[in-house]
BAKOLRO-12163 format. One record per residue (C-alpha): residue in one letter; x, y, z. Coordinates in pm, whole numbers, plus 50000, padded with zeros to 5 digits. Layout:
<atoms>
<'A'; <X; Y; Z>>;
...
</atoms>
This chain:
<atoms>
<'X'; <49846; 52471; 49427>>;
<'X'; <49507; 52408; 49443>>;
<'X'; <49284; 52140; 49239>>;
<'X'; <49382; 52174; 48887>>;
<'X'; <49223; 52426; 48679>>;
<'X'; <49064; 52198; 48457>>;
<'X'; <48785; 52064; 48609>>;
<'X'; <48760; 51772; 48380>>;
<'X'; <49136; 51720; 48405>>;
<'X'; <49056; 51697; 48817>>;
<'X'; <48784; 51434; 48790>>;
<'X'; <49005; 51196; 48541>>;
<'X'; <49281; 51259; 48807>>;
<'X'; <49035; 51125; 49063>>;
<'X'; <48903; 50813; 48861>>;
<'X'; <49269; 50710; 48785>>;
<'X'; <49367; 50785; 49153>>;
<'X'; <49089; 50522; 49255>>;
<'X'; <49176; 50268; 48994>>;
<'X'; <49520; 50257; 49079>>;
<'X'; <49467; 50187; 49432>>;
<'X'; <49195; 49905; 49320>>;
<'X'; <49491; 49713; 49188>>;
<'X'; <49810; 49780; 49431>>;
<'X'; <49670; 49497; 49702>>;
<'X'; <49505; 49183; 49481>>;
<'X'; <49829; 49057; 49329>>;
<'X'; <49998; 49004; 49682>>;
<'X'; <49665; 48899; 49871>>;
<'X'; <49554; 48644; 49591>>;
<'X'; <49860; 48478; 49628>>;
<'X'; <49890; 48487; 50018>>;
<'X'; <49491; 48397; 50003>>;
<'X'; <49597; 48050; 49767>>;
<'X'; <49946; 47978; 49894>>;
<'X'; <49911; 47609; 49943>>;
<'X'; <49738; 47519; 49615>>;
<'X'; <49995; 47733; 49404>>;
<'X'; <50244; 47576; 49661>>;
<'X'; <50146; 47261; 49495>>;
<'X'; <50089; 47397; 49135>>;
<'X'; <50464; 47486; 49090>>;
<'X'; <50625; 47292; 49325>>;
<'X'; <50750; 47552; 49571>>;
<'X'; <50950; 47435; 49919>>;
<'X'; <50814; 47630; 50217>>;
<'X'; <51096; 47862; 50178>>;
<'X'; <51058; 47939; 49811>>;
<'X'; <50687; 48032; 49927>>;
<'X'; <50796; 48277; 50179>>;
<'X'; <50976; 48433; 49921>>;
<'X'; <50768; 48434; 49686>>;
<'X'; <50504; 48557; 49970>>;
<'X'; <50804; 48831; 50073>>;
<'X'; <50925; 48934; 49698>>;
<'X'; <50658; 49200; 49654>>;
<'X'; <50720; 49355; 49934>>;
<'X'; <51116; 49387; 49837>>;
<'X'; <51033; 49488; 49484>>;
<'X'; <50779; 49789; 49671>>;
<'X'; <51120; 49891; 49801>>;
<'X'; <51402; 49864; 49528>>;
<'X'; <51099; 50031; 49305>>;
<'X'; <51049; 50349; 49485>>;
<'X'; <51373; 50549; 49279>>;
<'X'; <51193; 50439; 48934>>;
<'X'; <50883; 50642; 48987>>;
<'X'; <51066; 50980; 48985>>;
<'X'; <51302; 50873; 48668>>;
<'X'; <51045; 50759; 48467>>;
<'X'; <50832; 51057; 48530>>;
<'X'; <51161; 51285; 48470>>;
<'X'; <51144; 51140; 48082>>;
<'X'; <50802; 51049; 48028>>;
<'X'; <50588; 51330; 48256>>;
<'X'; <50351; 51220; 48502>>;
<'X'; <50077; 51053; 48306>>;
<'X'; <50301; 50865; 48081>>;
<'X'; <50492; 50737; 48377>>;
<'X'; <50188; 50651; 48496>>;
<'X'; <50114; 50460; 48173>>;
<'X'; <50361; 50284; 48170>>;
<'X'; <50328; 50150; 48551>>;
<'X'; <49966; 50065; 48473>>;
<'X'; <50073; 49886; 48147>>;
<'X'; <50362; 49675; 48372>>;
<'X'; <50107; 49585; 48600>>;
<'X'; <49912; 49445; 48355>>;
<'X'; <50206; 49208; 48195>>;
<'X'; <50321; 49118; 48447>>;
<'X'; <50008; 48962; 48581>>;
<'X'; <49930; 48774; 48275>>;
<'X'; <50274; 48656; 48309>>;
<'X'; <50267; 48465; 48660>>;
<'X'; <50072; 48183; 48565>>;
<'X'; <50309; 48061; 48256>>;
<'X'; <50532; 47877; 48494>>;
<'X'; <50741; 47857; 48771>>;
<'X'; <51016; 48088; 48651>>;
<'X'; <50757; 48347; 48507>>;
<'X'; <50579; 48328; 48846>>;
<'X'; <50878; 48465; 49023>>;
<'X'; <50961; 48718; 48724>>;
<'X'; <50592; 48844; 48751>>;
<'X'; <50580; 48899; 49108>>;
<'X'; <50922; 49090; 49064>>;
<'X'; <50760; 49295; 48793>>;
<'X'; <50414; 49335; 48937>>;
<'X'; <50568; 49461; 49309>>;
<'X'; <50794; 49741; 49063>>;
<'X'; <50473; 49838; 48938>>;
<'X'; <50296; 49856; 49260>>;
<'X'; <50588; 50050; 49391>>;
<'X'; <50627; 50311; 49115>>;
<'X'; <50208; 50360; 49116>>;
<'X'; <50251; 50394; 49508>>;
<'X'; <50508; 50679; 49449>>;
<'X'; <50314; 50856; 49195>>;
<'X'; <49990; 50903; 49313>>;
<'X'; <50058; 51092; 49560>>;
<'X'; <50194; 51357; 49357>>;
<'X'; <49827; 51289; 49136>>;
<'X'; <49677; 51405; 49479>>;
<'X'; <49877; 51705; 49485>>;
<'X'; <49871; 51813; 49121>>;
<'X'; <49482; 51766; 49085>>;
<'X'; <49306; 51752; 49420>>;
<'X'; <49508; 51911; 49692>>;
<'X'; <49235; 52151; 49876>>;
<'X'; <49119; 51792; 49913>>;
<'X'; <49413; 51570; 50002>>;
<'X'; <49301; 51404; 50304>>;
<'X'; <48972; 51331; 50124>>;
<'X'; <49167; 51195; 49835>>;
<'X'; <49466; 51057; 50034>>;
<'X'; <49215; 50772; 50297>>;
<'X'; <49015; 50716; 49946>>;
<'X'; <49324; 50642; 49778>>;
<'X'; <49405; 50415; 50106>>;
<'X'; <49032; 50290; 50097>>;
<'X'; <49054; 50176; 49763>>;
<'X'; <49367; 49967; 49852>>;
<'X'; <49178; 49820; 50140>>;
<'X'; <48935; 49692; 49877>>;
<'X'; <49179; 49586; 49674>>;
<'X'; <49321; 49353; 49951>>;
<'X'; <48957; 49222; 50019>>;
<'X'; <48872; 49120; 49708>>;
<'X'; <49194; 48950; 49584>>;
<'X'; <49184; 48768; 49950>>;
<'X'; <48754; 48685; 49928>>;
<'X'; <48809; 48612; 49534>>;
<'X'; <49075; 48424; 49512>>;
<'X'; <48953; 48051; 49628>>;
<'X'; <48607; 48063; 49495>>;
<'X'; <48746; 48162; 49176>>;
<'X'; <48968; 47866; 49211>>;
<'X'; <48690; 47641; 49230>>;
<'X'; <48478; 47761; 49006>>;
<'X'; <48779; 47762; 48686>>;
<'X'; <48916; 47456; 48874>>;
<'X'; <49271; 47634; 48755>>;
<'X'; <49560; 47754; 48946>>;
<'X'; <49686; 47946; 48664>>;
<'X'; <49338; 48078; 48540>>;
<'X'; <49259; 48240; 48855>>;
<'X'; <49598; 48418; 48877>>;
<'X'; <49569; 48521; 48513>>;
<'X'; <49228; 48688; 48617>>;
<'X'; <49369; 48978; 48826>>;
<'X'; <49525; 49092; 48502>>;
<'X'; <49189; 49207; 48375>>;
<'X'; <49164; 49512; 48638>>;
<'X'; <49480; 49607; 48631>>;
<'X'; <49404; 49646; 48213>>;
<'X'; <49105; 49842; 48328>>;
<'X'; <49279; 50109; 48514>>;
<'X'; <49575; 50095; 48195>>;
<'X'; <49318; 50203; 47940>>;
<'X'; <49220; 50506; 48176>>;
<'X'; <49586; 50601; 48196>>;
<'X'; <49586; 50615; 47839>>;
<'X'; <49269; 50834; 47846>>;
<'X'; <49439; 51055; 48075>>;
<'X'; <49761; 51028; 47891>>;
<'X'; <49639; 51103; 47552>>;
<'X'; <49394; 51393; 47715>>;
<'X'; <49710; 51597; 47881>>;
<'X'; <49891; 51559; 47550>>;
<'X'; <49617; 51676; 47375>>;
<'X'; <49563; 51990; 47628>>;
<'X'; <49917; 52028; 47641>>;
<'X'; <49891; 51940; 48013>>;
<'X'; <50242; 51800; 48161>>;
<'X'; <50298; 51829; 48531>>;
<'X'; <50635; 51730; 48604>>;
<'X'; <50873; 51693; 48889>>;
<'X'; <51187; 51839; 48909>>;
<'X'; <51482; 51658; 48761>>;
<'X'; <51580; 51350; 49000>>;
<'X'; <51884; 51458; 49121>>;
<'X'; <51739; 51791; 49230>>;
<'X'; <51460; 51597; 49406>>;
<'X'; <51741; 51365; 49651>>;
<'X'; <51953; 51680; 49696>>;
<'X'; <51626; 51813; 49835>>;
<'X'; <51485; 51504; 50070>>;
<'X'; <51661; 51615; 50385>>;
<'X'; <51696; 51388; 50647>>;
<'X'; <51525; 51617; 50923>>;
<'X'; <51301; 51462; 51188>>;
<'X'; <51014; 51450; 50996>>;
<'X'; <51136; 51282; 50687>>;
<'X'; <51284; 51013; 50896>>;
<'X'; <50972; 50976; 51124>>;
<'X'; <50697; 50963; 50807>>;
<'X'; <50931; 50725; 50672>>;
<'X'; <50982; 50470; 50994>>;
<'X'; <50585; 50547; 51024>>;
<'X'; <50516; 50387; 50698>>;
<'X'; <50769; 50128; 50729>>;
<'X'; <50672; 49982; 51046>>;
<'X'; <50297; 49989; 50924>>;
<'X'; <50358; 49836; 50633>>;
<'X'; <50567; 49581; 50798>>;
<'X'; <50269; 49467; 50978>>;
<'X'; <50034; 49445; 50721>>;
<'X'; <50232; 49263; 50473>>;
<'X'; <50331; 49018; 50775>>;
<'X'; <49971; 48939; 50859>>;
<'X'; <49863; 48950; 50498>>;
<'X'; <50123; 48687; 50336>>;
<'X'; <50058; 48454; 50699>>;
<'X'; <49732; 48507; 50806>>;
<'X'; <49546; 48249; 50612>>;
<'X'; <49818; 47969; 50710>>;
<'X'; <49832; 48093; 51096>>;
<'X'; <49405; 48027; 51151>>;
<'X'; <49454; 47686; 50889>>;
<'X'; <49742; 47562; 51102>>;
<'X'; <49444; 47565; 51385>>;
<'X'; <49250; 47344; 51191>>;
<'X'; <49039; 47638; 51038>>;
<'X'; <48938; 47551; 50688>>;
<'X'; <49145; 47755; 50396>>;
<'X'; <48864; 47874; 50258>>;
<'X'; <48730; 48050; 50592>>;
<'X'; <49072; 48156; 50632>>;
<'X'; <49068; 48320; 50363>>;
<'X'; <48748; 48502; 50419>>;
<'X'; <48952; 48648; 50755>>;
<'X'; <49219; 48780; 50551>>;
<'X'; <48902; 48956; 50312>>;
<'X'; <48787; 49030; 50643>>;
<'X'; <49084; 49209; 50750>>;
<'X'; <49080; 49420; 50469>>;
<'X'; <48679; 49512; 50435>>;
<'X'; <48751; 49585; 50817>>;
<'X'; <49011; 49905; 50762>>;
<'X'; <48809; 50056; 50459>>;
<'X'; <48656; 50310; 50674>>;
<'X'; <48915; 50365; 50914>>;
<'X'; <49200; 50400; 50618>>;
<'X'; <48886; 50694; 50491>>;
<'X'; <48810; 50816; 50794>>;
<'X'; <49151; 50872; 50979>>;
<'X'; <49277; 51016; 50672>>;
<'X'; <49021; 51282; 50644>>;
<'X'; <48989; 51365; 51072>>;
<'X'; <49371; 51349; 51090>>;
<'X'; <49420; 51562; 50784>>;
<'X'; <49201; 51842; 50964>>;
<'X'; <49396; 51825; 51303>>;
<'X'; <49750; 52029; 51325>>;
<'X'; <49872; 51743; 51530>>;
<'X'; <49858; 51408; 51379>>;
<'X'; <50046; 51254; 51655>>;
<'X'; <49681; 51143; 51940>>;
<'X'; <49587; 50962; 51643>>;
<'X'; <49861; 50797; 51565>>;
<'X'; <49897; 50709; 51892>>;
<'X'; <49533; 50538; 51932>>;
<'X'; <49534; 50330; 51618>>;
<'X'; <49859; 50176; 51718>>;
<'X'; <49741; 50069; 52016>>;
<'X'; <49411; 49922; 51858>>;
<'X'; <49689; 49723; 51629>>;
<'X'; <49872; 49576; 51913>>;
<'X'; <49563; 49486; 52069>>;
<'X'; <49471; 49324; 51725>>;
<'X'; <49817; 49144; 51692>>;
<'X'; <49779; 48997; 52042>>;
<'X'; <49433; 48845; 51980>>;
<'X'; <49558; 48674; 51650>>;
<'X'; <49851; 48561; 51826>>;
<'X'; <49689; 48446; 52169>>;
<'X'; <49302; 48478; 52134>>;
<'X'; <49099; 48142; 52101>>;
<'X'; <48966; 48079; 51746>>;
<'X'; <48611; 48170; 51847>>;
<'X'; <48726; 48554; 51853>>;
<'X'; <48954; 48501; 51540>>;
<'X'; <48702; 48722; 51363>>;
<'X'; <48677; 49039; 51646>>;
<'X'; <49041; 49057; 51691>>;
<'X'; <49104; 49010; 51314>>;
<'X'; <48892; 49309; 51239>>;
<'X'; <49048; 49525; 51525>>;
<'X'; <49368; 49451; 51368>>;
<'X'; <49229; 49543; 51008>>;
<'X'; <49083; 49862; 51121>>;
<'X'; <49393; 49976; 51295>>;
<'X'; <49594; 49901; 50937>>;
<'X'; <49355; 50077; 50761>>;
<'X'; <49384; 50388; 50920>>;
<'X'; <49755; 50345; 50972>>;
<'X'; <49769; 50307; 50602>>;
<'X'; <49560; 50606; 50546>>;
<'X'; <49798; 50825; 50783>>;
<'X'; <50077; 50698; 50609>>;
<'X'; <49960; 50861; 50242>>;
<'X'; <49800; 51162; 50453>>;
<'X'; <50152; 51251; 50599>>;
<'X'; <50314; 51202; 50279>>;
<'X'; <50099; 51424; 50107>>;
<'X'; <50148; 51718; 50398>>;
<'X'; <50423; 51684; 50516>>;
<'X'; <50662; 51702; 50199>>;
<'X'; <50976; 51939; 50275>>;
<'X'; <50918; 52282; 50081>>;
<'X'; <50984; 52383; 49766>>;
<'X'; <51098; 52035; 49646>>;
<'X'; <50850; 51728; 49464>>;
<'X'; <50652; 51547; 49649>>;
<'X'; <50762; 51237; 49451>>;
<'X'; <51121; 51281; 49560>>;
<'X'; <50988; 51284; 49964>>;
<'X'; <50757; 50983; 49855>>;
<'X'; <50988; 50746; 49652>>;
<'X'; <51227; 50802; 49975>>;
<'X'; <50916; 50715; 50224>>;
<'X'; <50810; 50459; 50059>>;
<'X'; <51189; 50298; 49939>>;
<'X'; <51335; 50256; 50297>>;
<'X'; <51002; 50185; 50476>>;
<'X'; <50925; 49888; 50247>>;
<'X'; <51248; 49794; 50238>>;
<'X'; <51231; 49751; 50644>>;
<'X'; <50883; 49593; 50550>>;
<'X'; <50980; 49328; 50320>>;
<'X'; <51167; 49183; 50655>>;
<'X'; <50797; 49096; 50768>>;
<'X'; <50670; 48824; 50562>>;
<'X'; <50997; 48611; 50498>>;
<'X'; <51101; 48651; 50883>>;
<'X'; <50805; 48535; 51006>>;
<'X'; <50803; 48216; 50727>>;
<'X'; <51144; 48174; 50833>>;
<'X'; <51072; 48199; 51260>>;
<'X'; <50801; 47959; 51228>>;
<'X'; <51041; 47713; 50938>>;
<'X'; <51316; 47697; 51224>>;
<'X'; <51055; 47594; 51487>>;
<'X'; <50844; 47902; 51689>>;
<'X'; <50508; 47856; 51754>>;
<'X'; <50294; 48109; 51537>>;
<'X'; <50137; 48307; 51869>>;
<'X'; <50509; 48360; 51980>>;
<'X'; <50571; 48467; 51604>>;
<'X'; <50267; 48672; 51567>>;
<'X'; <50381; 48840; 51890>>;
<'X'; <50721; 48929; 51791>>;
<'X'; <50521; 49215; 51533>>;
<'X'; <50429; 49417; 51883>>;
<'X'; <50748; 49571; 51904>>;
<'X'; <50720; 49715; 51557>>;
<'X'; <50403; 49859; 51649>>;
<'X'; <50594; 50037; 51905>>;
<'X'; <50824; 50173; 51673>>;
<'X'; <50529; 50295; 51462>>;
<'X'; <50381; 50444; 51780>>;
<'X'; <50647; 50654; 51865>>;
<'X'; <50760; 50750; 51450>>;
<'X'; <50430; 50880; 51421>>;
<'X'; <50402; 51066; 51719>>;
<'X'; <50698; 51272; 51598>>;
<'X'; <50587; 51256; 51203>>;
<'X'; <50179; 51378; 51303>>;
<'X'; <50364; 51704; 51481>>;
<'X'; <50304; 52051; 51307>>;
<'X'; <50586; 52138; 51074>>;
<'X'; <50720; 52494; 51194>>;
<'X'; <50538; 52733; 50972>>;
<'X'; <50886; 52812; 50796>>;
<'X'; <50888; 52466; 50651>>;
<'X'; <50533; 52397; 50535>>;
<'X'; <50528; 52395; 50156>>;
<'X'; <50273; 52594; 49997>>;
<'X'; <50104; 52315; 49879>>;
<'X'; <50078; 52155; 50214>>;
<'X'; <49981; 52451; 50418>>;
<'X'; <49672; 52505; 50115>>;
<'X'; <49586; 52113; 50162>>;
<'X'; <49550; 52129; 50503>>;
<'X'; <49367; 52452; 50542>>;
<'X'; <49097; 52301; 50257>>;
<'X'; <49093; 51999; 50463>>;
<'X'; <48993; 52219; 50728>>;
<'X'; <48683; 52388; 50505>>;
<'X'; <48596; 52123; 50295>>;
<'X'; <48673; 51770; 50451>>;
</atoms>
């Protein structure tokens, strides 16, 4: 399939496909940005913070299976209405009180994770001569995302003087990109436009667990891993030096204004290559060399090896979504391939966050915590070697083979 034959149908695809990933990083990195000061605001133990830090990332994983159901009854763009629409709620929720803040962040991370899911199959329906275009802007736009609920976040603070106000402003986005789902929505219905996935069941009967299904997924699992770990603890690591919490906040912004191009970039390079795998390779060394600077590097380089690091997530990020989108077993739905991706590798993901909160509760010294992430980005090293290889010709889909080829021409 190539971009969808509607040409205005293709450019609302690729609006929506931008908003959504403007909203899928600023409800976890506001929070990790503010920790302490909602710490205080609802009276949450240091372990109750690393799961609150930790319980996106879980819900990103117990989420993935309700992308593909919901889209089985309501079609693409509804499903994608109503994720947008949960989003929403469930932001205006958080700040109510303690309980709500919990029940939000559940809510908002099975929103994130059902959007996550979907898009890619946006990419596919609408844009795919294009997808590693589309796939590292998708990424790029998550990147953002991250940067502006970690920049935002504290000078908003200030400036309402309100815990609760501040977290009750990252609802207003995330409204922004629900009223262009229900453009899109009400345009398909109107055009009689539905592109739908095959029934769930057919989709898991069709996710085989060959090489490269298992590979994409420890790929975006051990990435993600990483990310979320540095994003929930980054702030507190460089404050625990005696760095103040606003400019540690500005490194976690940092972080994430640091991968927007890569997370472009890599995705569109990659996506042009046969071999993914040289890549891969490179930008996980760049994030171990970023890990061991946070962990080990004196403050005065905080900034150079915080943007090494955020550069090498970026385009691991954008890899991640690229491989998804290509390398999607044939004849089955790409959501099927992505809600299993993205399930198990954010369920090995969510271990980040509350591990490290827990390592450095029972006693270890944040560089030795920090450092205990290298490993991972071995794992990731190796994963995506085998993920970035060609698929033998007899198993690229259609779809992929035609993304890849326009890639080739156009990207």
């Amino acid at each position: 399939m190539t971009s969808h034959p509607d040409r205005r149908a293709g450019l609302m695809a690729a609006a929506l496909i931008v908003l959504i990933g403007l909203n899928l990083r600023d409800p976890i990195t506001s929070v990790s940005a503010a920790l302490a000061p909602i710490s205080d605001t609802f009276g949450l133990s240091p372990i109750s913070a690393a799961t609150l830090s930790s319980l996106p990332v879980l819900m990103l994983a117990l989420g993935a299976p309700l992308a593909p159901v919901l889209e089985r009854h309501l079609g693409l763009h509804g499903a994608t209405l109503a994720l947008t629409a949960l989003l929403t709620v469930s932001l205006a929720l958080r700040p109510l009180d303690t309980t709500t803040m919990f029940v939000g962040t559940v809510l908002a991370g099975l929103g994130i994770c059902g959007l996550s899911v979907l898009t890619p199959q946006l990419i596919r329906a609408y844009l795919a001569s294009h997808a590693g275009l589309w796939s590292g802007l998708f990424s790029t736009s998550f990147g953002v995302s991250a940067a502006l609920g970690a920049s935002l976040t504290i000078p908003l603070m200030l400036a309402t003087d309100s815990v609760r106000a501040t977290l009750a402003l990252w609802a207003v986005p995330a409204a922004v990109a629900t009223a262009c789902a229900a453009i899109a929505f009400a345009r398909a219905r109107s055009t009689r436009l539905r592109v739908s996935l095959v029934p769930a069941t057919t989709t898991r009967r069709r996710v085989r667990l060959d090489a490269t299904a298992l590979s994409v997924t420890a790929f975006f699992g051990s990435q993600a891993l990483s990310f979320f770990a540095m994003t929930a603890w980054l702030p507190t690591i460089f404050a625990s030096r005696g760095m103040h919490p606003a400019e540690a906040g500005w490194l976690l912004a940092w972080m994430s204004v640091a991968g927007l191009p890569a997370s472009l970039i890599t995705a569109v390079v990659a996506g042009r290559r046969p071999s993914q795998s040289v890549v891969v390779v490179v930008v996980s060394v760049l994030s171990a060399i970023g890990l061991a600077g946070v962990a080990w590097a004196p403050a005065a380089l905080a900034g150079l090896f915080v943007a090494v690091l955020g550069f090498a997530q970026g385009a691991a990020f954008g890899l991640a979504v690229m491989l998804i989108v290509l390398k999607a077993p044939p004849h089955g739905s790409i959501a099927g391939f992505s809600a299993f991706a993205q399930g198990i590798g954010y369920a090995f993901a969510a271990l980040g966050p509350l591990t490290l909160g827990v390592l450095h509760a029972a006693g270890l010294a944040w560089p030795v915590v920090v450092s205990l992430l290298i490993p991972v980005i071995g794992i990731q090293a190796v994963m995506g070697w085998i993920a970035g290889r060609p698929r033998p010709a007899a198993s690229v889909t259609p779809v992929a083979a035609e993304a890849a080829a326009g890639n080739a021409t156009h990207g």
